[in-house]
C-alpha positions in Angstrom: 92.8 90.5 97.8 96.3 91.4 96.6 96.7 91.7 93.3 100.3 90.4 91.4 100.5 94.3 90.6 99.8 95.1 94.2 102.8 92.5 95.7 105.0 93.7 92.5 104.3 97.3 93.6 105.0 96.8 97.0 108.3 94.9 96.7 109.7 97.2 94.3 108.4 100.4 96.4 109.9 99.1 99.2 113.4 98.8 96.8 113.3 102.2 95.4 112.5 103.9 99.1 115.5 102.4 100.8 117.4 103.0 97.5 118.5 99.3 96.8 118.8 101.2 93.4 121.7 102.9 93.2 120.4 106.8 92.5 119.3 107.5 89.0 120.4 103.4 88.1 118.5 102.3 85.1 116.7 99.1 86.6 116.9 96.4 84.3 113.4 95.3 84.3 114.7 91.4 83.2 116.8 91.1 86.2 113.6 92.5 88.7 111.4 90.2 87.2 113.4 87.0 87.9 114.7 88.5 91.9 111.1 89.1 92.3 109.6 86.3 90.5 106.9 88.0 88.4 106.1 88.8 85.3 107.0 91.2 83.3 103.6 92.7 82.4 102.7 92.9 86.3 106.1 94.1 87.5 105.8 97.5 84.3 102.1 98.3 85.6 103.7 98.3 89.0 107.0 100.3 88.1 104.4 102.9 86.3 102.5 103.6 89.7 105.7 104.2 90.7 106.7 106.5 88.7 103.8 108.7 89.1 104.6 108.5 93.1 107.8 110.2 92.3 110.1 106.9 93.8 111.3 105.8 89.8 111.5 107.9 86.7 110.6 106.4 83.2 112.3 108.0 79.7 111.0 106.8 76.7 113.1 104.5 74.7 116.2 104.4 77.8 113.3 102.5 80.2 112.4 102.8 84.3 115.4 105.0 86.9 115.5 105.2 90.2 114.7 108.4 91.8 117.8 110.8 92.0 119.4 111.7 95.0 120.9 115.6 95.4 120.4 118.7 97.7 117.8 120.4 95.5 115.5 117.4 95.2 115.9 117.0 99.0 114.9 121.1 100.1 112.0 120.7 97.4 110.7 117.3 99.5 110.9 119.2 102.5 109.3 122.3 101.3 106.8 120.2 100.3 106.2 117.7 104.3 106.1 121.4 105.4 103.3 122.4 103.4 101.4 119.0 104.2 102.0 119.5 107.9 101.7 122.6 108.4 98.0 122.1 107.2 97.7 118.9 108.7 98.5 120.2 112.0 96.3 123.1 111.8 93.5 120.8 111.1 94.3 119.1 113.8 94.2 122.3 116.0 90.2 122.7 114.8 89.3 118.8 115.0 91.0 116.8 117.1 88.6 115.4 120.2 89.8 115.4 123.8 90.0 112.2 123.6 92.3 112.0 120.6 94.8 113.7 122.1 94.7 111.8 125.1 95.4 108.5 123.0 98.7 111.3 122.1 99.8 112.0 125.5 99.6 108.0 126.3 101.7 107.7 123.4 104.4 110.0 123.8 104.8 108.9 127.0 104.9 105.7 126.3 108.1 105.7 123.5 110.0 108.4 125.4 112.1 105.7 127.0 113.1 104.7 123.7 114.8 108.2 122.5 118.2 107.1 124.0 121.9 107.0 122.5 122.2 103.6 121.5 118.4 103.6 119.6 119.0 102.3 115.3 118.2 105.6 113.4 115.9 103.6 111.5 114.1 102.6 114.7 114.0 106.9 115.7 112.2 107.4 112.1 109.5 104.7 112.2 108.7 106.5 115.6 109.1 110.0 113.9 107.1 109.2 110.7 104.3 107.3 113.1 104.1 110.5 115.2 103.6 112.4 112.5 100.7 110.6 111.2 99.0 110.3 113.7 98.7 114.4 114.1 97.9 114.1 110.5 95.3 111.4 111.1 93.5 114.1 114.1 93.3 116.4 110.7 90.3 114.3 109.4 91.7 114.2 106.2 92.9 110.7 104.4 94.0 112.1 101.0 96.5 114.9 102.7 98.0 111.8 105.5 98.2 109.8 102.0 100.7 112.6 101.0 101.9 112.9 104.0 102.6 108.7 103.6 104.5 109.2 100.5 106.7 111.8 101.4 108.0 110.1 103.2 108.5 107.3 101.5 111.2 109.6 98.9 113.0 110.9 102.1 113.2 108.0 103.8 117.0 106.8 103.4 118.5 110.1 103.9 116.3 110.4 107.2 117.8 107.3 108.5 121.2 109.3 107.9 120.3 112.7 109.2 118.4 111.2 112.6 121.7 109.9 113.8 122.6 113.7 114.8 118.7 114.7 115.9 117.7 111.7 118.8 118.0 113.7 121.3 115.7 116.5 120.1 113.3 114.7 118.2 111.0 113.7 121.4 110.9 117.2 123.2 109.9 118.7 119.1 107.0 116.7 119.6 106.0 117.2 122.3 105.8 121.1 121.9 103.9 120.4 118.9 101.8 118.1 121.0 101.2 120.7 123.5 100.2 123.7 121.0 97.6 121.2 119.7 96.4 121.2 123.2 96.2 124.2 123.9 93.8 124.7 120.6 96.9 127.5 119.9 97.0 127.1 115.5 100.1 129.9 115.4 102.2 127.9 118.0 101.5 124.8 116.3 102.1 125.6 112.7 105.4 127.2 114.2 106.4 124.2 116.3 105.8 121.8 113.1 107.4 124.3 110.9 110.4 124.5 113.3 110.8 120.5 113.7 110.8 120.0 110.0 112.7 122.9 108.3 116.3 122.0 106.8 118.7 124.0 105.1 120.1 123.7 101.8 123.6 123.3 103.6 121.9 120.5 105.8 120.5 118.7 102.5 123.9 119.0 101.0 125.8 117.2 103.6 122.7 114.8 104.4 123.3 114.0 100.7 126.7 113.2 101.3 126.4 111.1 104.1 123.8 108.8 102.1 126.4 108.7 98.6 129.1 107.7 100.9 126.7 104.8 102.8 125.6 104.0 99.3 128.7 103.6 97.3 131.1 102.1 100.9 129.4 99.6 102.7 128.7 99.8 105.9 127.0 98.4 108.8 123.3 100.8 109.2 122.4 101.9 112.3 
């Protein structure tokens, strides 16, 4: 049963991914509590889980931040999905049952219609971030898919900025990394993953860019 911390968390989670904050904005925790319509002491447990996700930032005696937004912090995200992966997917390689990776193939096959010009970017992530998990869910371990989760829940916005440039490659990445699984081949399938998710410091900073200037000049998403 959901707790008023758990719908507090959720709605503000949901706020700081998709950066309805304005990066590194002091939220003013007055204003949340009346949009949201809960209580202070509620909405402040929920902000501190939060915090310790990595999606807000709390200093003592200035109050609750939303998460920054710059190249550095970006790389360091990725960095980190590739360590996750890279380990989920070579779990994956030793555990994943014949008939795991059929349910895969069924799936792959059955969004690659949708990997067309004209697709929201927004739409290309959910697909991305739900093909990713469920390599990470062949791993057998919940606690590393739970990182996984919230990973991606701190690069969210600047993905939906950066997959308007990557439909078209995003389907065929997975499935090579699909087909290494298959083939029980760990070095081709730590490469592949490696490969889809690697960015460059140059990529983050113009990535970065691209989210400032959707951020501060509204304009229609994707």
């Amino acid at each position: 049963m959901s707790t008023s911390v758990d719908l507090a968390y959720e709605q503000v989670r949901k706020m700081a991914a998709n950066f309805e904050f304005k990066p590194a904005e002091r939220i003013n925790e007055t204003e949340l509590s009346k949009r949201l319509g809960a209580s202070r002491t509620p909405l402040r447990e929920a902000m501190n889980r939060l915090v310790a996700e990595g999606l807000l930032v709390f200093e003592g005696g200035r109050g609750f931040f939303c998460q920054s937004l710059n190249p550095d912090l970006l790389v360091h995200l990725y960095e980190l999905r590739e360590a996750l992966e890279t380990s989920a997917v070579r779990l994956a390689v030793e555990r994943a049952t014949g008939e795991q990776l059929q349910d895969i193939e069924r799936y792959l096959s059955n969004i690659a219609p949708r990997y067309i010009d004209g697709t929201p970017a927004r739409e290309i992530v959910s697909l991305d971030e739900e093909f990713h998990l469920k390599i990470a869910s062949l791993a057998g371990n919940p606690e590393l898919q739970n990182m996984i989760e919230l990973t991606y829940e701190r690069i969210r916005y600047v993905r939906w900025i950066a997959m308007r440039d990557k439909i078209d490659i995003t389907h065929a990445a997975h499935q090579g990394i699909y087909e290494a699984i298959k083939a029980r081949d760990v070095d081709a399938a730590i490469d592949a993953m490696r490969e889809h998710i690697r960015t460059s410091h140059e990529e983050a900073i113009d990535t970065v860019e691209k989210a400032y200037s959707q951020l501060y000049v509204p304009r229609q998403q994707n």
